[in-house]
C-alpha positions as CSV (number, residue, x, y, z in Angstrom):
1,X,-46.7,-2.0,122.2
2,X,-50.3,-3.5,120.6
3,X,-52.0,-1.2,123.4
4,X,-50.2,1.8,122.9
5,X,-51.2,1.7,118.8
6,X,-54.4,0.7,119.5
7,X,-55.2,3.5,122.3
8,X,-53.6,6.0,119.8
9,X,-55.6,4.4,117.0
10,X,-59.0,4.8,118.6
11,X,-57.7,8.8,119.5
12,X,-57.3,9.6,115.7
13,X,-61.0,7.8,115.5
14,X,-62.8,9.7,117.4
15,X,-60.4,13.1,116.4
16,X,-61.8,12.2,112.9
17,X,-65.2,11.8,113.9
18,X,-65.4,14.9,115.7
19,X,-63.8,17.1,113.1
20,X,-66.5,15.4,110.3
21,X,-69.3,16.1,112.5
22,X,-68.4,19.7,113.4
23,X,-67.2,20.5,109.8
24,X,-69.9,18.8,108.3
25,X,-67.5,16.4,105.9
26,X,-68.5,12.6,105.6
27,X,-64.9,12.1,104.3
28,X,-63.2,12.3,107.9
29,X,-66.2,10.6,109.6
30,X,-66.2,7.5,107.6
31,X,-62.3,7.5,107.8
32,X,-62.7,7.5,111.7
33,X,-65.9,4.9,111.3
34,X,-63.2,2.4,109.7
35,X,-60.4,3.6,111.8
36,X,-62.7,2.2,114.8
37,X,-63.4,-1.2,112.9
38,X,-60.0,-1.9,112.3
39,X,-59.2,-1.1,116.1
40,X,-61.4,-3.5,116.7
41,X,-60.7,-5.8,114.5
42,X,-57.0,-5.7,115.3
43,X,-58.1,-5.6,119.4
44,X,-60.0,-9.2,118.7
45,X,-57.0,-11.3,116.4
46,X,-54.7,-9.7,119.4
């Protein structure tokens, strides 16, 4: 179950990321910035 919300957490990063970059909008690239710190964060006290 922990890889299954991380896998789809790091989707909806880099979904974010690509729409801020394409759209120009820093509000959905930093939101996929931190969604990829939290993965990561909740990958390492996992």
């Amino acid at each position: 179950m922990k890889n299954i919300l991380l896998i789809i957490l790091v989707i909806i990063a880099i979904a974010m990321l690509i729409i801020g970059i394409f759209w120009k909008m820093v509000a959905p690239a930093l939101t996929g910035i931190g969604f990829i710190i939290i993965s990561i964060l909740f990958n390492k006290k996992h």
